[in-house]
Backbone as a chain_set.jsonl record, in Angstrom:
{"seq": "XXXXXXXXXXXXXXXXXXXXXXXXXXXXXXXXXXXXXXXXXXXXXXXXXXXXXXXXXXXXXXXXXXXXXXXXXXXXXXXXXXXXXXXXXXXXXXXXXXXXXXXXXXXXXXXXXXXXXXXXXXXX", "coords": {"N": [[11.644, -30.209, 1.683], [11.434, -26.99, 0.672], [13.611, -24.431, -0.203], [13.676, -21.011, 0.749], [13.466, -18.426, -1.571], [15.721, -16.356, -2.826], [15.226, -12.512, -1.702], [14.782, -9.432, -3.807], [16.633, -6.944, -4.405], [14.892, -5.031, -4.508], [12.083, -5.732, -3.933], [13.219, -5.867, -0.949], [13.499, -3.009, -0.563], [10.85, -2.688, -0.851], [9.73, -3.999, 1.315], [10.212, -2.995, 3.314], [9.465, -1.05, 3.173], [6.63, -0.595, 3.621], [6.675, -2.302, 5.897], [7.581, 0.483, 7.0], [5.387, 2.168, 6.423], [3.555, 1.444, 7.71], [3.817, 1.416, 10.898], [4.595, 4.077, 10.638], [1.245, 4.797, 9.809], [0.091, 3.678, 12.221], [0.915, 5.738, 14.239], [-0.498, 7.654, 13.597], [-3.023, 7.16, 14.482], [-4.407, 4.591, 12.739], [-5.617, 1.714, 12.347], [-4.362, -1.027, 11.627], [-5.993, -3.738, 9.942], [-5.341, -5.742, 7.747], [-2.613, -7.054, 5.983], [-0.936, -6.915, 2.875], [-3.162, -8.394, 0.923], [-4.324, -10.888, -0.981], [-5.616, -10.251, -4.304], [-7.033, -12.077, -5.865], [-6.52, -12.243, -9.452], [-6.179, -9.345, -9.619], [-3.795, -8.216, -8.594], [-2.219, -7.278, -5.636], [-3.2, -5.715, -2.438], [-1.546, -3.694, -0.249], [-1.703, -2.657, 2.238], [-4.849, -3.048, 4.33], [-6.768, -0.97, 6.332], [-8.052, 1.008, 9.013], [-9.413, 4.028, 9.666], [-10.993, 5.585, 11.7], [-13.344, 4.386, 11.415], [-13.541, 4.309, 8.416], [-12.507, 1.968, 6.143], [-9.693, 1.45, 4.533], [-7.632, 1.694, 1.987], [-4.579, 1.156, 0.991], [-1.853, 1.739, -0.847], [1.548, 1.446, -1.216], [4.864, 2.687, -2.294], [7.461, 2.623, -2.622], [11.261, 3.892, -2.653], [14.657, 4.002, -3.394], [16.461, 6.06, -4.043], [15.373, 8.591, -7.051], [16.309, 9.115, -9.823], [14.795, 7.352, -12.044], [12.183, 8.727, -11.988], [9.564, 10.086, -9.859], [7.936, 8.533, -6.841], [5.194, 8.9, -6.978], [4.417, 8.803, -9.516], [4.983, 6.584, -10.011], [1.846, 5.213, -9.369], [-0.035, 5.151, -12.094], [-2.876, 5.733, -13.617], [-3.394, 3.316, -14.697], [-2.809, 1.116, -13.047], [-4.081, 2.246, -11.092], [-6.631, 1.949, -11.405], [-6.617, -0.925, -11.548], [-5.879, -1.42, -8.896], [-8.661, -0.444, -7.539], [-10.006, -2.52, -9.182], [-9.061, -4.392, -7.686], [-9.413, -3.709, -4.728], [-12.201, -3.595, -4.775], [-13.012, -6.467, -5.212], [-12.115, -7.885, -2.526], [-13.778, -5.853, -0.535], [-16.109, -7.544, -1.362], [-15.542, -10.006, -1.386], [-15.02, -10.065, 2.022], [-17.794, -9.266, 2.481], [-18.818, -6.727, 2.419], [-19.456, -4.495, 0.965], [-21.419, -2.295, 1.556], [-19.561, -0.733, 2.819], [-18.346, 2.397, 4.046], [-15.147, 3.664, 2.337], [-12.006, 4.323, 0.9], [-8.953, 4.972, -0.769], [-5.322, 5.02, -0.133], [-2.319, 6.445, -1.112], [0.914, 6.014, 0.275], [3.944, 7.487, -0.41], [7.435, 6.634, 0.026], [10.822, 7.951, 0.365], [14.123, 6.844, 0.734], [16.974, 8.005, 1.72], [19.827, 7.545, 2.608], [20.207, 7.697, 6.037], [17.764, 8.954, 6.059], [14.539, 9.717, 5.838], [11.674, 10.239, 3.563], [8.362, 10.85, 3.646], [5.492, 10.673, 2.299], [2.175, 11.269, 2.623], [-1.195, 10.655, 0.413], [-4.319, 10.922, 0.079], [-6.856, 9.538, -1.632], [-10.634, 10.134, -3.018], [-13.631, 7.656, -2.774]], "CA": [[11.443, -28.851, 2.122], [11.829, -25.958, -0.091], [14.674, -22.794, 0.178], [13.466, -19.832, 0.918], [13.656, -17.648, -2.161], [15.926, -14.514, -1.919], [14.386, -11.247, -2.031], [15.672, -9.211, -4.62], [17.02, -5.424, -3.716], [13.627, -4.044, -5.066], [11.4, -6.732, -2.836], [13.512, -5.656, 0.119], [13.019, -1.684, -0.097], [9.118, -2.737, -0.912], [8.872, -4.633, 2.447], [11.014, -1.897, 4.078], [8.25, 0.695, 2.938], [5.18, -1.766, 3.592], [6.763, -2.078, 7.68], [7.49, 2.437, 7.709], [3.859, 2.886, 6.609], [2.09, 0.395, 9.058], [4.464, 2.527, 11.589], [3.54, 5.847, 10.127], [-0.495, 4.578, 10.013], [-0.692, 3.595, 13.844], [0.75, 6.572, 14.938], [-1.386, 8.534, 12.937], [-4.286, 6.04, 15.161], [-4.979, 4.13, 11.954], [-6.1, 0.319, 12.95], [-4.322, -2.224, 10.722], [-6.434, -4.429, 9.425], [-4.742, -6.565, 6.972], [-1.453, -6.827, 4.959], [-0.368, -7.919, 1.688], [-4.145, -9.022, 0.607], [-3.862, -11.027, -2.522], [-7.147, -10.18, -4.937], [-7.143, -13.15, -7.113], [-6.025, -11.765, -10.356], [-5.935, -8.041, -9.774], [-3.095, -8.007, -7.582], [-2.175, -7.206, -4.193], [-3.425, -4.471, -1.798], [-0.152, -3.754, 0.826], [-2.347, -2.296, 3.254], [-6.031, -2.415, 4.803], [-6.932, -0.413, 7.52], [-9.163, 1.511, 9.385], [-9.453, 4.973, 9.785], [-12.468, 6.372, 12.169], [-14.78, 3.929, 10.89], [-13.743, 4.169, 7.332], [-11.528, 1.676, 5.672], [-8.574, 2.578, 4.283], [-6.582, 0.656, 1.401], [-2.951, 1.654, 1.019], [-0.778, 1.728, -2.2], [2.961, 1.587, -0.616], [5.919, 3.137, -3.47], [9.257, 2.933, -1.581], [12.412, 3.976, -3.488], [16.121, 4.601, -2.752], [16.475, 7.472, -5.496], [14.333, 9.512, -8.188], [16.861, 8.803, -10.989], [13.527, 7.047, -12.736], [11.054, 9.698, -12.168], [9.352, 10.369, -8.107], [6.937, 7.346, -6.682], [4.071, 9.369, -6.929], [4.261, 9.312, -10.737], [4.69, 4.646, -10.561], [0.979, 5.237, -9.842], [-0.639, 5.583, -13.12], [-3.893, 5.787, -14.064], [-3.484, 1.982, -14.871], [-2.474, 0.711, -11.695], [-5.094, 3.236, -10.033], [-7.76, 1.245, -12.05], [-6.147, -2.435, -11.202], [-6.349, -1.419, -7.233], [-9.543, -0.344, -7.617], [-10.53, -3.72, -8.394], [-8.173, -4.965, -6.304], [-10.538, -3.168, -3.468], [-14.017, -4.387, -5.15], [-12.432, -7.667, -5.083], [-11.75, -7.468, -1.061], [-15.172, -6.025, -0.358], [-16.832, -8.312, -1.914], [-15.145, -11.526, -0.653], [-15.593, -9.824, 2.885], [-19.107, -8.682, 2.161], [-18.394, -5.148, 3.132], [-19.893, -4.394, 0.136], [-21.642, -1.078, 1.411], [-18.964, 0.156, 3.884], [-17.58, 3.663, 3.557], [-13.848, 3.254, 2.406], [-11.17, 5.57, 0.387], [-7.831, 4.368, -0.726], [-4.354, 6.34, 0.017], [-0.707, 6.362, -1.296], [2.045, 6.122, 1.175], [5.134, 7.212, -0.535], [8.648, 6.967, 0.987], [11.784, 7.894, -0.212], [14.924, 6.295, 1.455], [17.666, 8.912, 1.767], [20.47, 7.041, 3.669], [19.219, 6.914, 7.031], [16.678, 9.394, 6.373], [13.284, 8.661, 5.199], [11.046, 11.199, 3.33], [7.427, 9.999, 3.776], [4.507, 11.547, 1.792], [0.722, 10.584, 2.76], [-1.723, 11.262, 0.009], [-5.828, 10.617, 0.533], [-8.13, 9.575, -2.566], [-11.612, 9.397, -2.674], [-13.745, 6.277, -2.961]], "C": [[12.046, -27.899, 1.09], [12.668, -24.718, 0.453], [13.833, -21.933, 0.044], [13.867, -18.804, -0.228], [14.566, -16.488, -1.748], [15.413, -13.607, -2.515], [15.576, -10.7, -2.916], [15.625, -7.547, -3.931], [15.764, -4.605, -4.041], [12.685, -4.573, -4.015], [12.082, -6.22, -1.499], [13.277, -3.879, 0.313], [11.42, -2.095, -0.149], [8.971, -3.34, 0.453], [9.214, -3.429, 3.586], [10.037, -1.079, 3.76], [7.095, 0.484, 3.622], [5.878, -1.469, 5.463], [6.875, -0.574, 7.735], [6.265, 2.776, 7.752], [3.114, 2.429, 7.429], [2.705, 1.811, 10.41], [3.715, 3.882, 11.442], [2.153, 5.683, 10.086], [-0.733, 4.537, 11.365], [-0.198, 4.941, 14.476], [0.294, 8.126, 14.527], [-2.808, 8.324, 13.405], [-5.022, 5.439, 14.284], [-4.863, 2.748, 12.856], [-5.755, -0.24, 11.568], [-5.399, -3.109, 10.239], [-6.11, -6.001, 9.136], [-3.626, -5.922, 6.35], [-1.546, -7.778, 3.97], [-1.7, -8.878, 1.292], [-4.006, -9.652, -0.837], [-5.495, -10.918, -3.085], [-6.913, -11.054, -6.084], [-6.398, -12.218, -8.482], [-5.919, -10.408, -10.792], [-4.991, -7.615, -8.977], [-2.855, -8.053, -5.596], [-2.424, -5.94, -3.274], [-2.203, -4.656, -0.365], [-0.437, -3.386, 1.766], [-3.293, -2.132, 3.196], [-5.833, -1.941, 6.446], [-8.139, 0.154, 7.653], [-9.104, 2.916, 10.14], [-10.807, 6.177, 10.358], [-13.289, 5.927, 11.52], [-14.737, 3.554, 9.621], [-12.522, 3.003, 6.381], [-10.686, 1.86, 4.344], [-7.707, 1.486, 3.205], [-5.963, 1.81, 0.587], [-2.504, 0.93, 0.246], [0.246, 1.846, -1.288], [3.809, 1.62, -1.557], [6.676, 3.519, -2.468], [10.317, 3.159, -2.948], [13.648, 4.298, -2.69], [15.972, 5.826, -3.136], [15.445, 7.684, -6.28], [15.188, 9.233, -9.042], [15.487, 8.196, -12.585], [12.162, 7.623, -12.713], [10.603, 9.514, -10.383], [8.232, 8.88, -8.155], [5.474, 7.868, -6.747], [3.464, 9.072, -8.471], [3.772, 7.238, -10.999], [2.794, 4.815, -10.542], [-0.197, 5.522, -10.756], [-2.233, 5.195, -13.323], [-4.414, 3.839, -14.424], [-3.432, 1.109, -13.396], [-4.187, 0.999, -10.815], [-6.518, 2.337, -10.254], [-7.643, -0.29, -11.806], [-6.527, -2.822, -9.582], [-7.192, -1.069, -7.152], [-10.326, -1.371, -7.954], [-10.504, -4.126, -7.958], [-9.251, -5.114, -4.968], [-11.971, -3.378, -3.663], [-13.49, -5.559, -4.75], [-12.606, -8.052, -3.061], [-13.088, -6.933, -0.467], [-16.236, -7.149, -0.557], [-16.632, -9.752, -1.092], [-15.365, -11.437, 1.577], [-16.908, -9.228, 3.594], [-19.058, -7.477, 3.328], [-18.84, -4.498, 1.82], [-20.431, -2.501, -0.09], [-20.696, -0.463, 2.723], [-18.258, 1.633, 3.463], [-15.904, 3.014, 2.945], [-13.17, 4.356, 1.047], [-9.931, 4.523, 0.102], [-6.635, 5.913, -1.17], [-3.32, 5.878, -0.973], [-0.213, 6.845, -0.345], [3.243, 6.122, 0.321], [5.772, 7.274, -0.114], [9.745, 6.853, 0.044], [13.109, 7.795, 0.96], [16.0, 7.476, 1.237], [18.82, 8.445, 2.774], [19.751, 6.941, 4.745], [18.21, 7.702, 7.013], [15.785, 9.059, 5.524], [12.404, 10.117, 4.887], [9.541, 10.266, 2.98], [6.288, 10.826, 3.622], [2.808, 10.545, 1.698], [-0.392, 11.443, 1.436], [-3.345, 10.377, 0.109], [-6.556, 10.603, -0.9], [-9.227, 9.497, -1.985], [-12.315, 8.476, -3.034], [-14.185, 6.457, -4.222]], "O": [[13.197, -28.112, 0.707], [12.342, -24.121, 1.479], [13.089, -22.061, -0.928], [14.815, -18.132, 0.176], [14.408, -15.791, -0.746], [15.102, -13.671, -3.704], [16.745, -11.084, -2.951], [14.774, -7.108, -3.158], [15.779, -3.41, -3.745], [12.464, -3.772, -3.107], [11.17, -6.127, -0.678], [12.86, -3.513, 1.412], [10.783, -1.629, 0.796], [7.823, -3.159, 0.858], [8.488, -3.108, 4.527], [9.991, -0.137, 4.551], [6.567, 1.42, 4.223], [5.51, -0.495, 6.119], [6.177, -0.144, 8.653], [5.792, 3.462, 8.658], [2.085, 2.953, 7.854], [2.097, 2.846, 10.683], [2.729, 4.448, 11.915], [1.647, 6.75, 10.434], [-1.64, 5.228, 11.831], [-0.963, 5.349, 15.349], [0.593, 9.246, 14.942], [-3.727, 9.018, 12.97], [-6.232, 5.44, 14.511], [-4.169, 2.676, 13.87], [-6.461, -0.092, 10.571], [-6.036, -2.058, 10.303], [-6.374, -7.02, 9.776], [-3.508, -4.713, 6.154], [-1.979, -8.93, 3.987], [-1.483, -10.09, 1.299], [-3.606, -8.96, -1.774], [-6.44, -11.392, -2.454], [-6.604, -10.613, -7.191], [-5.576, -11.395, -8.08], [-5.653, -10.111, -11.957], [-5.22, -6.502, -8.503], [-3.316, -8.759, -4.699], [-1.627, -5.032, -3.511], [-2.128, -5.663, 0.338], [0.415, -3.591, 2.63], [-3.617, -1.288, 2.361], [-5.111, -2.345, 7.358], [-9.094, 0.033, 6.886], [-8.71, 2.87, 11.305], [-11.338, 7.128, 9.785], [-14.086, 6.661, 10.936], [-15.521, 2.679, 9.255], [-11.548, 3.633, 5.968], [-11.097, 2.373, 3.303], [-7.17, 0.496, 3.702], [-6.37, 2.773, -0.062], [-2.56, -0.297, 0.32], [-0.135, 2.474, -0.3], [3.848, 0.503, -2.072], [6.593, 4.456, -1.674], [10.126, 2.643, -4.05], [13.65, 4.768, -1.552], [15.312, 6.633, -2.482], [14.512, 6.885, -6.195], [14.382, 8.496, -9.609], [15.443, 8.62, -13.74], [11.185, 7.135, -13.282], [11.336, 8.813, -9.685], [7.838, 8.321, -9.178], [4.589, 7.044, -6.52], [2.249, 9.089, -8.671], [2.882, 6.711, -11.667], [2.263, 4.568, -11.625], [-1.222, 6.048, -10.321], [-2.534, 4.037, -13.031], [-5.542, 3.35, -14.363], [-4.425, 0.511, -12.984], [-5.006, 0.278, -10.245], [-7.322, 2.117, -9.348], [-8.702, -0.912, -11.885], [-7.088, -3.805, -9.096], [-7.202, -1.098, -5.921], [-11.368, -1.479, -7.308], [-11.475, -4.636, -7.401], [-9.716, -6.111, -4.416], [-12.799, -3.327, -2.753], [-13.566, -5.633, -3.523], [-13.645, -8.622, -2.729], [-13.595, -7.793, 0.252], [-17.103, -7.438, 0.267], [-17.434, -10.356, -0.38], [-15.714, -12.379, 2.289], [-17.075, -8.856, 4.756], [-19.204, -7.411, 4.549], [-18.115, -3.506, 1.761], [-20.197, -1.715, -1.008], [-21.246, 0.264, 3.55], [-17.636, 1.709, 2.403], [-15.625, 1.845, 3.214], [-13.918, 5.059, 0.368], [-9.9, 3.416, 0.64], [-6.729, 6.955, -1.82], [-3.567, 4.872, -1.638], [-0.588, 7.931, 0.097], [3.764, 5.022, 0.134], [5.544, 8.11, 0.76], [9.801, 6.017, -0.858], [13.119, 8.547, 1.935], [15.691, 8.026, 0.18], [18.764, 9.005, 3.868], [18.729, 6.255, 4.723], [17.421, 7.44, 7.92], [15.982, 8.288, 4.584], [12.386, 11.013, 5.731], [9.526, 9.263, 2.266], [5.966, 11.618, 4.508], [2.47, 9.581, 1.011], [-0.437, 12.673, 1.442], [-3.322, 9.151, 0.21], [-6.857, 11.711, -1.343], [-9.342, 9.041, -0.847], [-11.73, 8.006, -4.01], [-14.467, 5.485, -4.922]]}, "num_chains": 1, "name": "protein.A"}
């Protein structure tokens, strides 16, 4: 039997962000989906959902601090283009091929116990 890896302090705010936004999505009346989808070699999408019909894949950027620039900024133009196959990838394998769908950013910033939590909406 194998040990259980430990998470490292970066892996533990990322799962900590990944459970506030599912939170923050349902009571916004988003419909989970899926978590943590792996797309073969374009990564991982941290959230599908469903949003009035349309599904919904969620970027999740948690941080303690800004010392390294805001989480809005980790998504670059590179990334943006990686989850974008990410989400062909995921269509495709669920032949959803022509469904409406959009993908968001959920950032959160940890603030001792408070939590600053910024929803932003692309389109497809």
């Amino acid at each position: 039997m194998k040990a259980k890896k430990k998470k490292t302090k970066r892996q533990e705010v990322g799962k900590k962000g990944e459970d506030l936004a599912v939170k923050f999505l349902k009571k916004k009346k988003y419909k989970i989906v899926e978590r943590n989808f792996r797309a073969d070699k374009f990564g991982e999408i941290d959230i599908v959902a469903k949003d009035q019909g349309e599904l919904v894949f969620v970027e999740v950027k948690a941080r303690t601090d800004e010392r390294f620039g805001i989480a809005e900024e980790e998504f670059t133009y590179r990334k943006k283009k990686r989850f974008w196959r990410a989400v062909q990838n995921y269509l495709f394998k669920k032949h959803l091929v022509d469904h409406p769908w959009r993908i968001d950013l959920i950032t959160i910033l940890f603030k001792g116990k408070e939590k600053e939590i910024q929803h932003y909406q692309y389109l497809s």
